[in-house]
N, C-alpha and C positions, 0 to 999 in steps of 0.2 A: 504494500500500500504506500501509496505517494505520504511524503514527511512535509507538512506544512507548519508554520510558525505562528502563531496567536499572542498577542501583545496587548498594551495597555489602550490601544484603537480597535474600534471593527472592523473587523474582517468578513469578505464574502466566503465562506466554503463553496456553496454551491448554487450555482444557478437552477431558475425557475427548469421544471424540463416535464415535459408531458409522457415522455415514455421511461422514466425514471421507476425502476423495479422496487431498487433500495439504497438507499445509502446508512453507512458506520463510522462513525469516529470515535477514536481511539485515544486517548490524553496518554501520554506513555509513563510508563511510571518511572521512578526514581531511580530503581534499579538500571533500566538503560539510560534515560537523559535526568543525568542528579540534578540541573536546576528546576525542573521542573513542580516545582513547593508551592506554585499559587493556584488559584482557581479558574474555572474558568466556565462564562456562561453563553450558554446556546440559546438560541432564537430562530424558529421559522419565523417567515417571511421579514422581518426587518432586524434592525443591530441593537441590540438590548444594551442594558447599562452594569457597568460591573459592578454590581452594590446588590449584597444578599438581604438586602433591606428595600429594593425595586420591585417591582411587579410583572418589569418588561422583560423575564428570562421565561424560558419554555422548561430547563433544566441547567442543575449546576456537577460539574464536572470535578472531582480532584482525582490525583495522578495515581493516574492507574485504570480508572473508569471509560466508562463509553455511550456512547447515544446514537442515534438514530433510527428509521421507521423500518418496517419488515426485517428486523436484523436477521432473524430465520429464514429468512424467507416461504414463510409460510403461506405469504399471499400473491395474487397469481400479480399485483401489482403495489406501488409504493400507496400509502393512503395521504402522502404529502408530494407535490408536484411544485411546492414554489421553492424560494430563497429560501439558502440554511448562513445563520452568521452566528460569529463568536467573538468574544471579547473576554480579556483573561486581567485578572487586576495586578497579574503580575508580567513583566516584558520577558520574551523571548519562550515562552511556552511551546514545546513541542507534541504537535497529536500525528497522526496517522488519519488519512478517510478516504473511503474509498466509496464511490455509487456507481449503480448498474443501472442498464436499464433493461429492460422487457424484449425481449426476442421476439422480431415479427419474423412468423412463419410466410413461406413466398404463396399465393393464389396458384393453383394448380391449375394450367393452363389447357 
């Protein structure tokens, strides 16, 4: 899974996407990246604020944990299709995230 940085700004994870299966992110734990000691919070569709005292988080993350929708994928599609963002109140936060999308089968001709 692609290694992306999360910082004391919002950040986009993921774009809006229609045929979006699932997507997982991964905050990695200490044991592989030792800075990673702060928090950090997720939000569909817009950029929340990094304060566990906000309302505008969806979930909060510390190191080692993970979020995102269908993570089993259990279902035949994601139940979230828009923006995924995060904001970490500590700089240089390292996660992991990876999203799929939906296999279109070809019309049999």
């Amino acid at each position: 899974m692609p290694r992306q940085i999360v910082g004391v700004e919002p950040v986009q994870l993921a774009y809006g996407n229609p045929k979006r299966k699932r997507w997982i992110m991964q905050f990695l734990p200490t044991s592989i990246e030792a800075g990673n000691t702060g928090l950090i919070y997720v939000k569909r569709g817009s950029a929340p604020a990094a304060s566990a005292g906000s309302n505008t988080w969806d979930q909060v993350l510390n190191s080692g944990s993970g979020a995102g929708d269908n993570m089993d994928d259990a279902q035949p599609e994601c139940p979230w299709k828009g923006d995924v963002w995060a904001i970490s109140d500590t700089a240089g936060q390292v996660i992991t995230i990876l999203e799929t999308n939906v296999e279109e089968k070809p019309t049999p001709t």
